[in-house]
C-alpha positions in Angstrom: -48.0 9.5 -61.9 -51.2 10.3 -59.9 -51.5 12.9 -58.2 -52.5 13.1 -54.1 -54.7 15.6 -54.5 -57.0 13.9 -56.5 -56.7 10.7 -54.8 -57.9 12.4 -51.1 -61.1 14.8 -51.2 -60.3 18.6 -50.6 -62.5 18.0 -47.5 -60.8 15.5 -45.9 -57.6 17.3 -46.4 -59.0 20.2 -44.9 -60.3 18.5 -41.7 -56.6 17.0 -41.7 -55.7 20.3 -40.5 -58.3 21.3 -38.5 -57.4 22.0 -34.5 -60.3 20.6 -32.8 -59.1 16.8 -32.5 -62.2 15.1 -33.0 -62.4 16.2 -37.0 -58.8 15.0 -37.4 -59.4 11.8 -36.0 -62.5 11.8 -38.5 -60.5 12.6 -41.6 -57.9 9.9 -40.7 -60.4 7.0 -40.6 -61.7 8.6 -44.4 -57.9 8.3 -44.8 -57.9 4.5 -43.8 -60.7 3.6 -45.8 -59.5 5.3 -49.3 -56.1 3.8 -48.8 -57.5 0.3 -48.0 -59.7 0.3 -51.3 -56.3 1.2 -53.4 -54.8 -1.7 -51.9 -57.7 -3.9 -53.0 -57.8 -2.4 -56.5 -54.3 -2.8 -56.3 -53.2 1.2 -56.9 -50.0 1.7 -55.3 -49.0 4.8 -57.4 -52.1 6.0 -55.7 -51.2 4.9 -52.3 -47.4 6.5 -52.8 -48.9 9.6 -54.3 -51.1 9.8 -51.3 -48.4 9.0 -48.6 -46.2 11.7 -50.7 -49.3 14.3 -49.7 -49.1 13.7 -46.1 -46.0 13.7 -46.0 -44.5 17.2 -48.0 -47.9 18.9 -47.0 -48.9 17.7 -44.0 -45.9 16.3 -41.6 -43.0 18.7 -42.8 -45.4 21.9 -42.4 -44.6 24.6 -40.5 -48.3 24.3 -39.2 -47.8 22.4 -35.8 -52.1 21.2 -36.3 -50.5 20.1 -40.6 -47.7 18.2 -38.7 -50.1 16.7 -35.8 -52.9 15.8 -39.1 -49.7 14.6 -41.3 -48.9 12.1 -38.7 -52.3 11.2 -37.8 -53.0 10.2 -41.5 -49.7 8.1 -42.0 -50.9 5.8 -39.1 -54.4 5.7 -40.8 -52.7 4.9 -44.3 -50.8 2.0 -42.9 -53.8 0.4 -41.5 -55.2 0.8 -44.2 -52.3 -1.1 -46.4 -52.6 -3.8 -43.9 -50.8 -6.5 -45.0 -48.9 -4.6 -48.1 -47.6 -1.6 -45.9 -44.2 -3.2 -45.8 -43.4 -2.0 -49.1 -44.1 1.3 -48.3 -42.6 1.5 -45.3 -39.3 3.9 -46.7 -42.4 6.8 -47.0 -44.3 6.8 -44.1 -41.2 5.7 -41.4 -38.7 8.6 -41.9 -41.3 11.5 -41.5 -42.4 10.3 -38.3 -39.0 9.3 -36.6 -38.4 13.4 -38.3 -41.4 14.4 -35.9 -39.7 13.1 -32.7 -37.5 16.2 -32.6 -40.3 18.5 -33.0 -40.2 21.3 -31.1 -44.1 21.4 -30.5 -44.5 18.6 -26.8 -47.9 17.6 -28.8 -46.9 17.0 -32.2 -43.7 14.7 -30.6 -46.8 12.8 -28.8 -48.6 12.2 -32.1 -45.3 11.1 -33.4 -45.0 8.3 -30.6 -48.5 7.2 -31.3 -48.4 7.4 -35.0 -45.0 5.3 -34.8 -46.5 3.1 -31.9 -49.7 2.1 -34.9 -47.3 1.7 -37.5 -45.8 -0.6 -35.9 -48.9 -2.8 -34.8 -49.5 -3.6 -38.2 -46.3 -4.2 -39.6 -45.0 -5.8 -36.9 -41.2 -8.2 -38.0 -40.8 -5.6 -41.1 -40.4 -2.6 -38.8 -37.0 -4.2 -37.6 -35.5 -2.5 -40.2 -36.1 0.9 -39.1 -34.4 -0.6 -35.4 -31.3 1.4 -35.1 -33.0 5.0 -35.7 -36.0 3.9 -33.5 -34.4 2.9 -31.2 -32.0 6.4 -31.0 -35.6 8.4 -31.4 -36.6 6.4 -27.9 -33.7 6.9 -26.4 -34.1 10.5 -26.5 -37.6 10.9 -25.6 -37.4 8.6 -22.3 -35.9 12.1 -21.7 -38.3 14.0 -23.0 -39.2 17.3 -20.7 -42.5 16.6 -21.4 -44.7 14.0 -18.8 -47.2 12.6 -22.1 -44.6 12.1 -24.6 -42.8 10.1 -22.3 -45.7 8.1 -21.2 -45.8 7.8 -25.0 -43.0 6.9 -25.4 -42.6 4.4 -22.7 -45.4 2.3 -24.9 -43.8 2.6 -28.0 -40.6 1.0 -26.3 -42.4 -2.1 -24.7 -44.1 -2.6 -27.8 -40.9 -2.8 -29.9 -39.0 -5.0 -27.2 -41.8 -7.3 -26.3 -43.6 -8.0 -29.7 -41.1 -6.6 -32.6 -37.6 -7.2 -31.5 -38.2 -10.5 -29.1 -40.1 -12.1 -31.8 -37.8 -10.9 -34.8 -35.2 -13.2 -36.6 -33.8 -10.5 -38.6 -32.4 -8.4 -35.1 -29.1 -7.7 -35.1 -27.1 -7.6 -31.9 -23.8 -6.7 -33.2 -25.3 -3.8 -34.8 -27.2 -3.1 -32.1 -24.3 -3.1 -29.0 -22.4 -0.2 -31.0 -25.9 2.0 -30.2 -25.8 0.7 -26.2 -22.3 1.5 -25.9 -22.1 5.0 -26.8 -25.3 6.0 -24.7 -24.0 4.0 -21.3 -22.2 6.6 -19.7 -25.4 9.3 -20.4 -26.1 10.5 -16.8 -30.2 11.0 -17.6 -31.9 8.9 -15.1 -34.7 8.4 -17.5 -32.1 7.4 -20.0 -30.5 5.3 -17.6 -33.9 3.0 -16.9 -34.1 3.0 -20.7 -31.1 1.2 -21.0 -31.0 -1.0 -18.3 -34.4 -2.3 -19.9 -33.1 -3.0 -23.0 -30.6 -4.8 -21.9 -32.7 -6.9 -19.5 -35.3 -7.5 -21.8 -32.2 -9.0 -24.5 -30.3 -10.8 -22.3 -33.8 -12.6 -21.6 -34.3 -13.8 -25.1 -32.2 -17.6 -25.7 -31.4 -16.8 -29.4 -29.5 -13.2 -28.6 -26.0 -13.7 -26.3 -26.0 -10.8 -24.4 -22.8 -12.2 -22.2 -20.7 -12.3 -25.1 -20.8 -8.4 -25.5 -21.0 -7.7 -21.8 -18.0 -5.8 -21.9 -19.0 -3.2 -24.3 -21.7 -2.1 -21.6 -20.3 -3.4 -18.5 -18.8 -0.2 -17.2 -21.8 1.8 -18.1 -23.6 -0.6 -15.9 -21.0 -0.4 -12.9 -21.1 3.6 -13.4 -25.5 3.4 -12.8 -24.6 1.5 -9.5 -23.6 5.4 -8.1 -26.8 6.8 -9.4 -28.9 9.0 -7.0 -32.0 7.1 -7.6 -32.2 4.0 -5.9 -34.5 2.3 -8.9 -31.9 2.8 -11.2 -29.2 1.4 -8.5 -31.8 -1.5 -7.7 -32.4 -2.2 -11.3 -28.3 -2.1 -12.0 -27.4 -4.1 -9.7 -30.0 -6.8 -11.1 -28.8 -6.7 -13.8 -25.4 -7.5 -13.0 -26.3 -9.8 -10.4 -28.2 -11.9 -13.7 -25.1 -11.5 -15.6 -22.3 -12.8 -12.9 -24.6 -15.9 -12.2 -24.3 -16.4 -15.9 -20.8 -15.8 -15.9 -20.5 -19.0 -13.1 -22.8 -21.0 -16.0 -20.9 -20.6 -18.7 -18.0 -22.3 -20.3 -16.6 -19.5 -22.5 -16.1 -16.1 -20.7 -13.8 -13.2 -21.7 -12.1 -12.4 -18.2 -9.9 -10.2 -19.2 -11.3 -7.5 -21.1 -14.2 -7.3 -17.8 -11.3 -7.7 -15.6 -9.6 -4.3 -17.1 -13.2 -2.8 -16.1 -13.4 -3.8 -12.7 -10.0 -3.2 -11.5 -11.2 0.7 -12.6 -14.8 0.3 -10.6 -12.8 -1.2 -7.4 -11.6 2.3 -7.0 -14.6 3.7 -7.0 -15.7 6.6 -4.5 -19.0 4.9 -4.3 -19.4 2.1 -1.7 -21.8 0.3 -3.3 -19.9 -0.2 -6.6 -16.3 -1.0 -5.0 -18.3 -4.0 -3.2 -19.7 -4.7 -6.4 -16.8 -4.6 -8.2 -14.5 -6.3 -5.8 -17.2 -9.3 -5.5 -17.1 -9.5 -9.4 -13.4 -9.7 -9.4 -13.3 -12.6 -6.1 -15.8 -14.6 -8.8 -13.1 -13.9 -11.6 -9.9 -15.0 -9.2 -11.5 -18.5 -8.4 -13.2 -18.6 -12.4 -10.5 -17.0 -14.8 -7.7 -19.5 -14.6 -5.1 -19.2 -17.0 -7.2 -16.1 -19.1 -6.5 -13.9 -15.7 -2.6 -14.6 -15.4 -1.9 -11.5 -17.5 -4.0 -9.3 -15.1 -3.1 -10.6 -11.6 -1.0 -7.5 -11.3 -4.0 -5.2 -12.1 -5.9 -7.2 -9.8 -3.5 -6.9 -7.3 -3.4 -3.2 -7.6 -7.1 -3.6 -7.2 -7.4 -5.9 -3.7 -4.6 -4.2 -1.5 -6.6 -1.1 -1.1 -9.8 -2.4 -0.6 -7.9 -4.7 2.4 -8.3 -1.5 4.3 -11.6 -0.2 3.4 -14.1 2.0 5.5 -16.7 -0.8 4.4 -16.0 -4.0 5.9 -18.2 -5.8 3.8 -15.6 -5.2 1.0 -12.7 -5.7 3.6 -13.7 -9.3 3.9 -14.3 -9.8 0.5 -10.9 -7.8 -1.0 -8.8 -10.2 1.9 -10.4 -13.1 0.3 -10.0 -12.7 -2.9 -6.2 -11.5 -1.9 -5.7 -15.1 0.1 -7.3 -17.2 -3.4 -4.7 -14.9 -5.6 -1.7 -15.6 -3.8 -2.5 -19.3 -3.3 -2.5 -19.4 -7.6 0.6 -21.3 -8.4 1.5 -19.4 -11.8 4.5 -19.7 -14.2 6.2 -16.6 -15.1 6.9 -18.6 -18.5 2.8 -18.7 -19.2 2.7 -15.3 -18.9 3.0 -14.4 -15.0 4.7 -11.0 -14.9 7.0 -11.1 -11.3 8.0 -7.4 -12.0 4.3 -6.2 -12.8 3.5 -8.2 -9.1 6.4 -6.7 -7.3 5.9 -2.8 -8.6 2.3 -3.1 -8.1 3.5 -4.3 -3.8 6.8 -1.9 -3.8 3.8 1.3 -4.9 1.0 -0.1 -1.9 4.4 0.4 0.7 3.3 4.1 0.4 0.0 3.5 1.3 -1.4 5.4 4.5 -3.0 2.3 5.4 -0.8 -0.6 7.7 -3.5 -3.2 6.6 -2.6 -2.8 2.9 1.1 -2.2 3.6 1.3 -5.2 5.4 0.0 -7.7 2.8 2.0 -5.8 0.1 5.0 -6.9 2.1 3.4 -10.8 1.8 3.2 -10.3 -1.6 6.9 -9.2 -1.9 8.1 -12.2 0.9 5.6 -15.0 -1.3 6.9 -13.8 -4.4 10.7 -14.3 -2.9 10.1 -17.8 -1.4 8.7 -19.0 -5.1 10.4 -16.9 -7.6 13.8 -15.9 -5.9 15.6 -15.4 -9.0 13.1 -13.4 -10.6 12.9 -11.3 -7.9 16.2 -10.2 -7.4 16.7 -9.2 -11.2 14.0 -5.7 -10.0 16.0 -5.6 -6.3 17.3 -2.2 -7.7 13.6 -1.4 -8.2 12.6 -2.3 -4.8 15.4 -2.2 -2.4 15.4 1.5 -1.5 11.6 1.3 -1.0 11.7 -1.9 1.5 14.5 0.5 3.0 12.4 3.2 3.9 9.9 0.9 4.9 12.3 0.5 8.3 11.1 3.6 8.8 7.4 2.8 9.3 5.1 4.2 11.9 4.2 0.5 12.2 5.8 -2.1 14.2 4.1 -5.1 12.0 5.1 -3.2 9.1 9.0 -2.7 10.1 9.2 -6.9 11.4 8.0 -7.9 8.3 10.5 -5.3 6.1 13.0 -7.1 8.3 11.7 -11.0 7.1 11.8 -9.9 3.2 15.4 -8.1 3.8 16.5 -11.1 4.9 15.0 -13.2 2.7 17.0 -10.9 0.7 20.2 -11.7 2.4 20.4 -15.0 2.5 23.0 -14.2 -0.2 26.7 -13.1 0.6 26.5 -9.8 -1.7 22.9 -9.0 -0.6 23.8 -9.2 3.3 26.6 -6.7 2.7 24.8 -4.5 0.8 21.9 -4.8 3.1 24.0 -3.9 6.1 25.6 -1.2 4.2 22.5 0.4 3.3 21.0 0.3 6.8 24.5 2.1 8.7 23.8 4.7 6.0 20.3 4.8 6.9 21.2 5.1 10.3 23.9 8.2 9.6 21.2 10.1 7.5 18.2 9.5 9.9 19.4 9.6 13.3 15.3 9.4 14.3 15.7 5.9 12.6 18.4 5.0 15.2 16.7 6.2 18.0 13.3 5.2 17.5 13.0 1.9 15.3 17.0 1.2 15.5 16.8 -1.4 18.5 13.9 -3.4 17.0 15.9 -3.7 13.4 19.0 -5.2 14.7 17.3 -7.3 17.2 15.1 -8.9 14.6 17.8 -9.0 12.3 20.0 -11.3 14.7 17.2 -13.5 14.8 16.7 -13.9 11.1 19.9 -13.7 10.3 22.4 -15.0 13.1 23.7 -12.3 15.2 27.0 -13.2 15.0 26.8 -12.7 11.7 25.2 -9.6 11.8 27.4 -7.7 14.6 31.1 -9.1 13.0 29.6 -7.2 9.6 28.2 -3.7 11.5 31.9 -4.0 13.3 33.3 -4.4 10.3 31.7 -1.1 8.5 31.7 1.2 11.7 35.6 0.2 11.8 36.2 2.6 9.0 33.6 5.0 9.5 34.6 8.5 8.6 31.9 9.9 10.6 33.3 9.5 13.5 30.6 11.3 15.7 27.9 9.0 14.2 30.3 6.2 14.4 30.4 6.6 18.6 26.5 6.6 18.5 26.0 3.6 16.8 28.3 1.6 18.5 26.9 2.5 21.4 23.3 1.9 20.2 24.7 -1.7 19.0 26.4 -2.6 22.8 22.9 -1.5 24.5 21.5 -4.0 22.7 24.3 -6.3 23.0 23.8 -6.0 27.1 20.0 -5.8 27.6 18.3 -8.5 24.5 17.4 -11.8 24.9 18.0 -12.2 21.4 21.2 -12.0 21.9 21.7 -13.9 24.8 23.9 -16.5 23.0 26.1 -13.9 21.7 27.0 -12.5 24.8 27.4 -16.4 26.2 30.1 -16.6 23.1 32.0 -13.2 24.9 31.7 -14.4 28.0 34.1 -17.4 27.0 36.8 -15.2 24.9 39.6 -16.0 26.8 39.1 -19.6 26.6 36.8 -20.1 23.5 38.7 -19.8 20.0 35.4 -18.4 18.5 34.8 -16.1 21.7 38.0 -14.6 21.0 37.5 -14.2 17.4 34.6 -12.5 17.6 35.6 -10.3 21.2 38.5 -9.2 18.1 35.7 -8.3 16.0 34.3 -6.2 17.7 36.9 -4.2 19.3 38.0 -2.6 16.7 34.8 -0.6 15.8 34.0 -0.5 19.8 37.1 1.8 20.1 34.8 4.4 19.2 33.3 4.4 22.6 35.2 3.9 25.3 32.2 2.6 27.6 31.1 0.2 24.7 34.6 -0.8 25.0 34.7 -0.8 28.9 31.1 -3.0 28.6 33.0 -5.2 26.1 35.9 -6.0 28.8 33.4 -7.0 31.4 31.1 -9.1 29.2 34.0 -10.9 28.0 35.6 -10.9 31.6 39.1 -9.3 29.9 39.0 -7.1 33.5 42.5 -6.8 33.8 42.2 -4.8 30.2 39.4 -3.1 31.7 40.9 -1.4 34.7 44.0 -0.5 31.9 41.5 1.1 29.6 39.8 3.1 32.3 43.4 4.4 33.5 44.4 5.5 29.8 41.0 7.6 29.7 42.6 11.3 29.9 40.3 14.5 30.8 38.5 15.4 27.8 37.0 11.8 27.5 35.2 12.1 30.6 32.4 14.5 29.5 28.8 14.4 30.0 27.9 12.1 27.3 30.6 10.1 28.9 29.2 10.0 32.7 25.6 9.6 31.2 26.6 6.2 29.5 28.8 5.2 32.4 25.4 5.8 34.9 23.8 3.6 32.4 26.5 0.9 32.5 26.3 1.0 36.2 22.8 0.3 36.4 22.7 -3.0 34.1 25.9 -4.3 36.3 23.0 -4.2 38.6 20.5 -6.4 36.3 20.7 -10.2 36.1 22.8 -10.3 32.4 25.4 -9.5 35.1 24.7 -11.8 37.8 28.2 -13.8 37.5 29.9 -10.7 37.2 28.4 -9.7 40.9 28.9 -13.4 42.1 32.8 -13.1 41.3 32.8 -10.5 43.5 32.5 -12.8 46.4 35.9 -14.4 45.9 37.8 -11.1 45.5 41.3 -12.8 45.8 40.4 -14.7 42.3 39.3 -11.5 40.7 41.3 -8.5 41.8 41.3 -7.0 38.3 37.6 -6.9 38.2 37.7 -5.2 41.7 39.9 -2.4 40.3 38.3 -2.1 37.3 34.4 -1.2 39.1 36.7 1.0 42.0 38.0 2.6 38.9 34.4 3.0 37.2 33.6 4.6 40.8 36.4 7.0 41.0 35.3 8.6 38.0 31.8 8.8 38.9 30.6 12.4 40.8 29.9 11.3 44.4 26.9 12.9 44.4 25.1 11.0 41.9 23.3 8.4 42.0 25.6 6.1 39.9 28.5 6.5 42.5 26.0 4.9 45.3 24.7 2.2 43.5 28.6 1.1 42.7 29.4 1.8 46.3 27.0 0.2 48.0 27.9 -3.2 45.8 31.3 -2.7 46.5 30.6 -2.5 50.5 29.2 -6.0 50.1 32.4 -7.7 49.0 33.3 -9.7 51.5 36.7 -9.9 53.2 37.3 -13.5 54.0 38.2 -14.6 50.2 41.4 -12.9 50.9 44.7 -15.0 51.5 46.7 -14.1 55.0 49.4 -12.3 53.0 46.6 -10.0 51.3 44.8 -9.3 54.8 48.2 -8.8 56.6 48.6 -5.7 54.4 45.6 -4.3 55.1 45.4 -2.3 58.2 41.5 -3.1 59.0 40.6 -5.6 57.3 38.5 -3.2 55.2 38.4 -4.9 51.8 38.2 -0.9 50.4 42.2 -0.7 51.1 43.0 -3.8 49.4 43.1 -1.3 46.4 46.3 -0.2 47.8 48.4 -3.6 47.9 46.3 -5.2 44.2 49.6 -6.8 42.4 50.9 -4.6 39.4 50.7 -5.8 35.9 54.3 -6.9 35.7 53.3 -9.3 38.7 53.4 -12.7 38.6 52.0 -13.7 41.8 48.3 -14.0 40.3 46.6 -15.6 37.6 43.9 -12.6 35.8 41.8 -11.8 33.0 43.9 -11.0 30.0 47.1 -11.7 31.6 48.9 -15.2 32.8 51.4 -15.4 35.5 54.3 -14.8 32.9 55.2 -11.0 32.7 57.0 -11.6 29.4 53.7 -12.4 28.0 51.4 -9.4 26.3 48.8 -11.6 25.0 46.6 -14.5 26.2 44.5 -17.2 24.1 45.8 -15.3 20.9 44.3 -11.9 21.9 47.1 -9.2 22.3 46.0 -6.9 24.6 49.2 -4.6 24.2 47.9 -4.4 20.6 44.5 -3.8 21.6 45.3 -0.9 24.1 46.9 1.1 21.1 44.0 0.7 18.6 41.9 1.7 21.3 44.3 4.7 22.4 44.9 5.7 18.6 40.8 5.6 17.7 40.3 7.6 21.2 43.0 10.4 19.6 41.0 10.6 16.5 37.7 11.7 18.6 39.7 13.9 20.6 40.9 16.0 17.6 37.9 15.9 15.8 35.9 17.4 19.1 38.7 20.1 19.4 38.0 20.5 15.0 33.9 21.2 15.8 34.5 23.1 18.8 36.9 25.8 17.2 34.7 25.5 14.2 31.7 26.1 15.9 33.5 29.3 18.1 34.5 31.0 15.0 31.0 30.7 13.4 29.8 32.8 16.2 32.6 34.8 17.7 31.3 37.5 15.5 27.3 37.8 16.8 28.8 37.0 20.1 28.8 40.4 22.6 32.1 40.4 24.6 30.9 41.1 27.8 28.3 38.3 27.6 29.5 34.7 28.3 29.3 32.2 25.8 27.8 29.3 26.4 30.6 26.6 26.8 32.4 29.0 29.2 29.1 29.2 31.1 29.3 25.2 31.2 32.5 25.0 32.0 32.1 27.0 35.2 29.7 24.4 36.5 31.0 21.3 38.7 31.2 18.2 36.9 28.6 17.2 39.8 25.8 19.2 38.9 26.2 18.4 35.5 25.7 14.6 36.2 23.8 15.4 39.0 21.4 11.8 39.5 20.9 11.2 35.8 17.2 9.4 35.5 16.5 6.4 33.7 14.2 8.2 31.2 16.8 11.1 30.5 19.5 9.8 27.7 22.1 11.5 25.2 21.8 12.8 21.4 21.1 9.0 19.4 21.0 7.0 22.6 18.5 4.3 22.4 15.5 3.9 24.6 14.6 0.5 25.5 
């Protein structure tokens, strides 16, 4: 074998080396023109023992001007193979792509422009070297040094432009590994390195760039936050070129981008949420049937982006949330209900009302078409949609109430639903208070109040709380007396002594109003059972009239002064027909402190009832006329001279249109015994919990309330002052 000595002068190899420039360049071009008469004579042991030379001497020296002459001289000897420089292209390759990691800035610039001649002459056979070129480029678009980028950035438009455009032997599926594992690099150089690549392939017809977009699409999403605005400008291009693409094609793989861009949508970075969530409206109305798996994802994806800062992307994310739900899918072609409805019950916690309300569509759509699936996750849901009631939203809490009673259109679900918001009510008494008149005035309207105040009867009936039992019926017969909504039920009362269904549902409701004995007194006058009224008000014994008492009784007074109880106040003018309602409100007043401002109210209506409704007999008695001391000659209960509420003109008879009222007194008496003790149980508890930090010579607090007047305790209670768990309307 020759050797490469021999076959290039001592000279030559000496100028190689040199460090002035101009004598390298010199020796290279001797280089060239030995090599090209071997290739003529046809010496290729020669040539290799030459390129072998250059290569151990020269290029792998530890002499940085060796390495710089070594690369110099490879360049020359492939221009001078020309045309046969393919077959040694294993020899003179390797030691240059070797030279790219040299440490010396000016021996990785002779590398680039060795590499960048090489490649001029052997053009399509230099594809084979691709893959390491194309790693070696990728690291010096980095380069710290300014020339060898500049270098560099030649080398890479020749070998996209000429070499790998033109090439038939390129291979992308070898190729997108490379792409892939350099996407996420934060180098900005980098960065434009790729993107170029990428642009310049997806340009040429023969290479499918689309059908590996998802190996690089996230890498592309993630440039779209860079801090350069080239590299964002020339990201977003790219994907702009690949979504209209996308629209164009016939044969798209939505799902495995989709996974991407339900990631990107979260972004922190405005520009790539909008991105992203634009991407994934085009996907909604393209996908079809390939998205159907990923809806849920999607989903997850849109409903906090319905709320964004931007509202570019809040436009966007609530139209591509409207084209979702309007898909029609089949949860037998893959549409997962339960996926769908945890994604909804999650958004509920949002911070944002915008994406809490359309998770609560979601939920309601999803009942209206696929009832059946949905209730097989209620256990998932149902507590959440519960403590949605509690929502500082009013839009929010309305449309909780429309899904629970979607819900509840079902015997077992109502219950259950009713059940679960009493115990709502007894562990959040802020519940009750604020949001408790809007849920059960909704409710009645979804749900028929009827229906829903014979069930709440029903429960509070055997409440063992009895404290929370008292506040909740009389949260339930404020709303009773003041809502529109429920201006047929209280047309339904109004008829209980005539009306089988009136009276039914007066039954009803008794037995949990018992708990309050002004819901129960409100109850008697709505329903016009006065003579019952006046007996209740008579049975009440001192330690039911307390302050909470006299506070709902002020209340009670001033809605007899509202138009809900306009017939009430017109009865009053024939007094003779309705003596039993006149006792009952000169009852109400005699337990009223005269110096509030309850008693006047009631007074003054009770000055205004006139006299002339009276019968001879009735004025006769009086002694002025005054209708005040007709009081003193009313007819008893066991009379039979008058026809009244509750009571016919038989005195045998206890009960009238089925309603005992005999029987009702006791249940009343009987549930009015059970508060008494268990006020008398907390007061003794609560006096031997702090008899012992108590001094004796200082007062306790309930004997210091005790030795105020019942007067100044009631003293003009004001509309806006109200008990513990009264509502505020």
């Amino acid at each position: 074998m020759a050797d490469g000595i021999s076959v290039i002068p001592a000279g030559v190899l000496r100028n190689l080396a040199d460090k002035l420039y101009e004598k390298r360049k010199n020796a290279a071009l001797e280089v060239e023109g030995i090599v090209k008469q071997l290739t003529t004579a046809g010496e290729h042991d020669k040539i290799t023992a030459a390129i072998n030379l250059l290569t151990t001497e020269f290029t792998y020296s530890p002499q940085a001007n060796h390495r710089k002459g070594g690369l110099i001289g490879l360049a020359a000897a492939t221009v001078g193979l020309t045309s046969e420089a393919a077959q040694h292209l294993e020899q003179i390759v390797p030691p240059v792509l070797n030279s790219f990691s040299d440490q010396d800035s000016r021996v990785r610039y002779y590398a680039c422009e060795a590499l960048y001649n090489i490649a001029k002459v052997v053009r399509g056979d230099f594809i084979i070297f691709f893959n390491d070129i194309f790693d070696a480029l990728c690291k010096l678009s980095a380069d710290s040094d300014a020339n060898v980028q500049s270098a560099a950035h030649l080398l890479d438009r020749l070998v996209k432009q000429d070499i790998v455009t033109e090439s038939d032997q390129f291979s992308i599926e070898e190729f997108i590994p490379l792409l892939r594992e350099r996407m996420n690099v934060l180098n900005p150089y980098v960065r434009q390195f790729l993107v170029g690549w990428i642009t310049v392939l997806d340009s040429v017809p023969d290479i499918d760039m689309l059908g590996f977009l998802p190996d690089f699409l996230d890498g592309l999403f993630n440039m779209l936050s860079d801090s350069s605005h080239e590299i964002r400008q020339q990201a977003d291009s790219a994907l702009s070129e690949f979504l209209q693409e996308i629209k164009n094609s016939p044969s798209v793989d939505y799902g495995r981008m989709a996974e991407i861009l339900v990631q990107r949508a979260d972004s922190p970075d405005e520009f790539t949420r909008l991105t992203a969530i634009t991407w994934i409206n085009e996907f909604v109305k393209l996908g079809g049937d390939q998205l159907v798996p990923y809806y849920a994802d999607i989903l997850g994806a849109i409903l906090p982006c319905i709320s964004d800062k931007e509202e570019k992307i809040r436009v966007v994310a609530r139209e591509t949330n409207e084209e979702l739900r309007a898909i029609k899918a089949d949860p037998a072609e893959g549409f997962d209900v339960g996926a769908i409805l945890s994604i909804a019950r999650r958004q509920l916690s949002s911070e944002w009302e915008a994406t809490r309300i359309e998770a609560l569509h979601w939920i309601s759509n999803l009942l209206n078409r696929y009832r059946a699936e949905v209730l097989t996750f209620l256990n998932e849901i149902f507590d959440t949609l519960l403590g949605a009631l509690s929502d500082a939203s009013d839009q929010v809490v309305l449309l909780v109430l429309e899904v629970h009673a979607c819900i509840a259109k079902d015997p077992q679900h109502f219950r259950q639903l009713v059940v679960f918001l009493v115990h709502n009510f007894r562990v959040d008494n802020s519940l009750l208070e604020k949001r408790g008149a809007l849920i059960i005035r909704r409710l009645c309207v979804l749900l028929d109040a009827e229906r829903v105040y014979r069930e709440l009867s029903t429960i509070l009936e055997g409440e063992s709380d009895l404290d929370f039992a008292s506040i909740m019926v009389q949260a339930l017969n404020l709303i009773l007396l003041t809502s529109s909504e429920l201006a047929e039920l209280r047309d339904l009362l109004k008829r209980s002594l005539v009306n089988p269904s009136g009276k039914d549902l007066f039954v009803s409701l008794y037995a949990s109003w018992c708990h309050s004995p002004m819901a129960i007194i409100s109850l008697c006058l709505l329903a016009q059972t006065y003579q019952h009224a006046s007996t209740v008000i008579q049975s009440l014994v001192e330690e039911d009239i307390n302050v909470k008492f006299l506070v709902q009784l002020d209340k009670l007074i001033r809605l007899l002064e509202t138009p809900i109880f306009a017939y009430l106040r017109l009865q009053l003018l024939e007094p003779g027909r309705h003596i039993w309602l006149l006792k009952a409100l000169y009852g109400l007043l005699m337990l009223l402190p005269q110096q509030s401002a309850a008693f006047k109210i009631l007074r003054t209506r009770l000055k205004t009832v006139p006299s002339y409704s009276f019968d001879s007999e009735q004025l006769r008695r009086t002694s002025s006329g005054n209708p005040h001391q007709i009081l003193h000659h009313m007819p008893s209960a066991s009379s039979s001279q008058i026809i009244e509420d509750g009571d016919i003109n038989q005195a045998s008879k206890s009960s009238h249109n089925g309603i005992n009222f005999t029987l009702r007194l006791r249940q009343f008496e009987q549930m009015q015994q059970q508060h008494r003790q268990n006020a008398k149980l907390q007061a003794q508890t609560q006096r031997t919990s702090t008899a012992s930090s108590t001094p004796k010579d200082v007062q306790r607090p309930e004997e210091q309330s005790h030795s105020r007047s019942a007067s100044d305790v009631i003293r003009a209670p004001s509309r806006s002052r109200r008990a513990p768990g009264q509502l505020q309307l």
